[in-house]
N, C-alpha and C positions, 0 to 999 in steps of 0.2 A: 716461933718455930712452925706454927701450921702455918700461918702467910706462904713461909718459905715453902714448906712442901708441897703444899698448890702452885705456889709457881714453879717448882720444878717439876712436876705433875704436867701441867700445861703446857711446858716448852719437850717435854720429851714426847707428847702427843701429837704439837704442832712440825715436829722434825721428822715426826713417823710417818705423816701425812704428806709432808713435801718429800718427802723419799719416794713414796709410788707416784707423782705426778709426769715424768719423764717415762715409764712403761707404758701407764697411759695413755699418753701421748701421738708414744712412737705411730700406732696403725693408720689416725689422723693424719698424718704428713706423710707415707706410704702410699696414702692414696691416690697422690697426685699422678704418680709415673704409670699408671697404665691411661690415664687421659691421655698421654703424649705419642701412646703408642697406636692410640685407636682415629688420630687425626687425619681426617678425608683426605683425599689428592683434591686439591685446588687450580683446576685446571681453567685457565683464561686464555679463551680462545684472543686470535689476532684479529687486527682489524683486517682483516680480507674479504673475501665476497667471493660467490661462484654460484651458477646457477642451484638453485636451493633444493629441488628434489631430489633425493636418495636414495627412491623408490622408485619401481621397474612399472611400467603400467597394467592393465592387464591384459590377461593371456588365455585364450585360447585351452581349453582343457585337454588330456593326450595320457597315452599310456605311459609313459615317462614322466610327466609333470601336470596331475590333476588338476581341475580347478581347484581355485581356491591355495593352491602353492604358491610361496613368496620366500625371498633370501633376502636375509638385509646387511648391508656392508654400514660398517662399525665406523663411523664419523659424524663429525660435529653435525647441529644443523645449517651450518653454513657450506655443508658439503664439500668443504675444502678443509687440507691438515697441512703443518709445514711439518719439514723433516729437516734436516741437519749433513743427508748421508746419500749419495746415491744409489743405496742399495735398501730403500724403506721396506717395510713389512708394513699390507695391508690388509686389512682383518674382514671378516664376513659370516657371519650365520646361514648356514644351509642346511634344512630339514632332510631328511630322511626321503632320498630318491636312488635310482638309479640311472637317472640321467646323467650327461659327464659336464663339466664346469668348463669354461673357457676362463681366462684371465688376458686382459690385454693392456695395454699402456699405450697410447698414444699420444705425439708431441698436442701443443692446444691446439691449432687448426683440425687437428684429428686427419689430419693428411699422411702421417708418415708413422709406422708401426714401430715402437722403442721394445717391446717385449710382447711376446706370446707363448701362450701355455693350456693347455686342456688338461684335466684332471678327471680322476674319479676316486670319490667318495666312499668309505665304506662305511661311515654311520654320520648322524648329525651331530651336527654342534658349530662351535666358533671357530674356525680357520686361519690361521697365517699366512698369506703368500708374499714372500719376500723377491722384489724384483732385482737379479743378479748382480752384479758391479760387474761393468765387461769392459775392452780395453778399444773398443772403437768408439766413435764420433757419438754414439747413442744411450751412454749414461745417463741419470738427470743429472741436469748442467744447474749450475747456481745462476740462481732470480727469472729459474724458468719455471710454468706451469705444466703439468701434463693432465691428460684425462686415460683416468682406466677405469674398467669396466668387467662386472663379472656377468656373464651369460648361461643361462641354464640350457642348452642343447636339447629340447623337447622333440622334438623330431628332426635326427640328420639329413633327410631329403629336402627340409624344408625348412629353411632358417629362420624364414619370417616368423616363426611360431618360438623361436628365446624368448626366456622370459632374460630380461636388462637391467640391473641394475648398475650406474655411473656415479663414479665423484671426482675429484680434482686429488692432487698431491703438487707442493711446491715447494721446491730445495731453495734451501735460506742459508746465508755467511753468516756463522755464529759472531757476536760480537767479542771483540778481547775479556769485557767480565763475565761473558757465558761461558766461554773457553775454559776461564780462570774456576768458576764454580764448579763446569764438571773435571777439572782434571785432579786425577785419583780420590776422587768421591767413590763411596760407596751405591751399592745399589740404591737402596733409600732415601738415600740425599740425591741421584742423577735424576729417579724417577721427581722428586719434589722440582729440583730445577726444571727439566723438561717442561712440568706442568705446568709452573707459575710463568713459566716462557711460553706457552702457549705452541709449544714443539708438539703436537697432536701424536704421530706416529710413532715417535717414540717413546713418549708416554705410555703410551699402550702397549709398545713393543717390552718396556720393561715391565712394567706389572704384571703382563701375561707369563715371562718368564720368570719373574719370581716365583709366581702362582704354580709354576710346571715343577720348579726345586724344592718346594716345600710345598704340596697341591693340601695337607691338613692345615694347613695355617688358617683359619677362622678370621682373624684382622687382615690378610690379604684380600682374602673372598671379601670381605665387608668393602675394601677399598677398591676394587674392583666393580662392586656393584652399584655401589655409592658418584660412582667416575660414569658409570656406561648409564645411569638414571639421571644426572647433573646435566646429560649433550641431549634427552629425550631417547633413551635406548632400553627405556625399561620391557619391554616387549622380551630385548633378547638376552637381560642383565644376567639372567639365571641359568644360561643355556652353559653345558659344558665347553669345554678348550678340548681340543681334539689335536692332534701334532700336525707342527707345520711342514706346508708341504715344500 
């Protein structure tokens, strides 16, 4: 009779024991879904080329644009981004002036003017300028390059005193399984495709507007900062988004 009651002793202990191991558990394997949510943009640039500085040289100091002022437009270090769209949004950093900005687009030769724009600023930060979709000969054309250029207007008498910053943009035919991956993809899933396709500008076109719909979102800003330090942009990884113009 005692044998028995130690064993049934024993198994009612051993039963009490694997009864809480499933509670315990559960927080362990929980853990996994915020890893999934906290994962970089993996952005791979393309095999392209362009001339590689992305920096303006320097400038002459002036009531408008002291020494030591600099803007820096937001792309890879290959100074080139494809796009997907004739109407790309490109990005830039401009400190705190009140000089007024030029924005220009020109085909490669840099012979013929596709868009121009002058702006002004009313605080610093990161910029959007979106070049229009228009209905004549001068949209970007697919498997062409353009060069544009944003300009600090330091003194309007005297032009030679811009301060210059240039990059490249080049419209690319999505292939049929790119097509196939962004169509009715969500935000998060278009921005991962963009990236791992190596679609520069609109990578960035979407993250920034995610960032503007949800601007507390802390895993966007991560993925955001994480993207603009990955191409060499850490300088301006932290600067505010300002509305596009």
């Amino acid at each position: 009779m005692k044998r028995f009651l130690h064993q049934a002793t024993l198994a009612v202990a051993v039963a009490a024991i694997a009864a809480t191991l499933p509670s315990s558990l559960a927080p362990i394997r929980a853990q996994a879904q915020p890893l999934l949510l906290s994962q970089n943009v993996n952005f791979k640039p393309p095999d392209v080329t362009a001339p590689t500085s992305r920096q303006g040289g320097a400038h002459r100091g002036s009531k408008l644009c002291p020494a030591g002022l600099s803007i820096t437009p937001l792309v890879p270090p290959t100074n080139i981004g494809l796009t997907l769209t004739e109407s790309p949004t490109i990005f830039v950093y401009v400190p705190q002036t009140s000089a007024k900005l030029e924005f220009t687009v020109l085909n490669e030769s840099e012979e013929e003017v596709v868009y121009e724009e002058t702006f002004k600023l009313d605080k610093s930060g990161i910029v959007g300028v979106t070049i229009p979709a228009t209905a004549n000969k001068k949209s970007l054309e697919v498997g062409k390059r353009y060069v544009w250029s944003f300009s600090l207007i330091c003194d309007p008498s005297d032009r030679s005193g811009d301060f210059v910053v240039k990059g490249f943009v080049q419209r690319v035919e999505p292939q049929a399984n790119l097509k196939s991956d962004l169509a009715n993809a969500d935000q998060m899933t278009r921005l991962n495709v963009y990236a791992t396709n190596g679609i520069w500008y609109e990578t960035l076109t979407t993250l920034a507007q995610m960032r503007r719909q949800t601007p507390g979102d802390a895993r966007l800003t991560a993925k955001w900062t994480q993207l603009l330090e990955s191409q060499g942009l850490e300088s301006v990884a932290a600067q505010p988004l300002v509305q596009p113009l």
